[in-house]
N, C-alpha and C positions, 0 to 999 in steps of 0.2 A: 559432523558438519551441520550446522544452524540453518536453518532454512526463514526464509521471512513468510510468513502468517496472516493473513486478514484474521482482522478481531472486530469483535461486535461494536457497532455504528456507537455514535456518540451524538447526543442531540442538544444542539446549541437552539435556544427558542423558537422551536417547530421546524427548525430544519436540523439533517442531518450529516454526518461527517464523517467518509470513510476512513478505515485505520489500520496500517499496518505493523506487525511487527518481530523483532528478534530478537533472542535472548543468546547469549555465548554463557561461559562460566561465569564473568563476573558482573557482565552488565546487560541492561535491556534496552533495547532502541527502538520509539515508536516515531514511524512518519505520518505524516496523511495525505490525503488526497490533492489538499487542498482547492475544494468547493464544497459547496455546501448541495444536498440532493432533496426534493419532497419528503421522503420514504426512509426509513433506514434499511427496505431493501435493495432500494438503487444503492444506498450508502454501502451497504454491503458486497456489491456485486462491482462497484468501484475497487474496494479495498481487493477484493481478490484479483482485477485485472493490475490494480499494482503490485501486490505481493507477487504475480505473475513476474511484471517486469522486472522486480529486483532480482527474482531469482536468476532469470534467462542472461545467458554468458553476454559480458559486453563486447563490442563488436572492436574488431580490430583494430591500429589506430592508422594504419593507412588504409581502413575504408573507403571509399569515396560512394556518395552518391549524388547523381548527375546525370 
């Protein structure tokens, strides 16, 4: 089973851009953060709280919160 991966920051002129991503057999899929961070450490420490949440089960669908 494929698990989704923070990969290394990506820097759009002086700032930078977290990234996650996943490979299966045939193809690879990269998301981002979507923001931009000072640091490609922040950039980096984003992408692992997202690769985080893709991983984590999604939640029921009669969840409710309230």
């Amino acid at each position: 089973m494929s698990r989704w991966q923070a990969t290394e920051a990506h820097e759009w002129c002086g700032a930078w851009e977290g990234r996650a991503q996943i490979t299966d057999r045939r193809a690879t899929r990269t998301v981002v953060c979507g923001h931009l961070h000072r640091s490609s450490a922040e950039a980096e420490r984003c992408a692992q709280g997202l690769a985080a949440r893709l991983n984590s089960p999604p939640m029921p669908s009669d969840y409710y919160v309230g």
